[in-house]
Structure formats: structure tokens, C-alpha cells
C-alpha positions as CSV (number, residue, x, y, z in Angstrom):
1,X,0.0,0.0,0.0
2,X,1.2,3.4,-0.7
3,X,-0.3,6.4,0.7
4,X,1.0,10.0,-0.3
5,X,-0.3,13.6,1.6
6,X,0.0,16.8,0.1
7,X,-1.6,20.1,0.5
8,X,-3.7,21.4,-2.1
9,X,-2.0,24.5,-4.0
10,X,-5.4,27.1,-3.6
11,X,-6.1,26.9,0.2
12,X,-3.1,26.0,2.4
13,X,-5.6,24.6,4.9
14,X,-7.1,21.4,2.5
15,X,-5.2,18.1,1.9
16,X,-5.3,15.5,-0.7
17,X,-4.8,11.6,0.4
18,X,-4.0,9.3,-2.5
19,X,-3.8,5.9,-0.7
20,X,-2.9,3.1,-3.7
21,X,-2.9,-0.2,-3.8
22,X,-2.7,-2.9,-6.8
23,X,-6.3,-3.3,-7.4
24,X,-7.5,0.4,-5.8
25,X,-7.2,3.5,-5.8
26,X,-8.7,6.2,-3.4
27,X,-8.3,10.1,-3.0
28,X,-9.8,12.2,0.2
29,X,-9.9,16.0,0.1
30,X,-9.8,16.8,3.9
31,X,-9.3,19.8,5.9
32,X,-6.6,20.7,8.3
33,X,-8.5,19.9,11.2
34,X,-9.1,16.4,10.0
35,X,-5.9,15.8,9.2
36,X,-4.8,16.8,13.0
37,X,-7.1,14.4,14.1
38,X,-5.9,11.4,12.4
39,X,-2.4,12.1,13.3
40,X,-3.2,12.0,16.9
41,X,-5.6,9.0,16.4
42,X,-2.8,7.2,14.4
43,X,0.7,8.2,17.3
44,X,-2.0,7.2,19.9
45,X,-2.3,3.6,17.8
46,X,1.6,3.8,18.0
47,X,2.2,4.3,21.3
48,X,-0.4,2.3,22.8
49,X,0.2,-1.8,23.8
């Protein structure tokens, strides 16, 4: 799987996910808020036992 994050060129506070596997492919357009909510929701996954 391969997942790639950038920020969209127009509004510095939007993000596309591409997240690309053999048989799929999948974009999100997600705001900045979102996107700071997954990256605690994923170090907590991290961290946790």
C-alpha cells in the first residue's frame, strides 16, 4: 500500500490523500482539522500496547 499527503495548491488549509494499492485507488480532500485528528488517532495507535 502506498499512501501519499500533500496540501492542495489554492487553500493552504485542504489536503489531498492518495492511498494506492494494486487493485485500488482512493483520493480524500480533507481539511486541516481532520488531518490533525488522524495524526493523533494514528501516534496514539503507535504508542499504545
Amino acid at each position: 500500500m502506498k499512501v501519499n499527503i500533500r496540501r492542495l495548491v489554492g487553500d493552504p488549509n485542504m489536503f489531498e490523500f492518495t492511498i494506492s494499492t494494486p487493485m485500488l485507488r482512493s483520493q480524500f480532500r480533507l481539511p486541516r482539522h481532520v488531518v490533525n485528528q488522524l495524526r493523533i488517532l494514528i501516534e496514539k495507535a503507535l504508542i499504545s500496547k
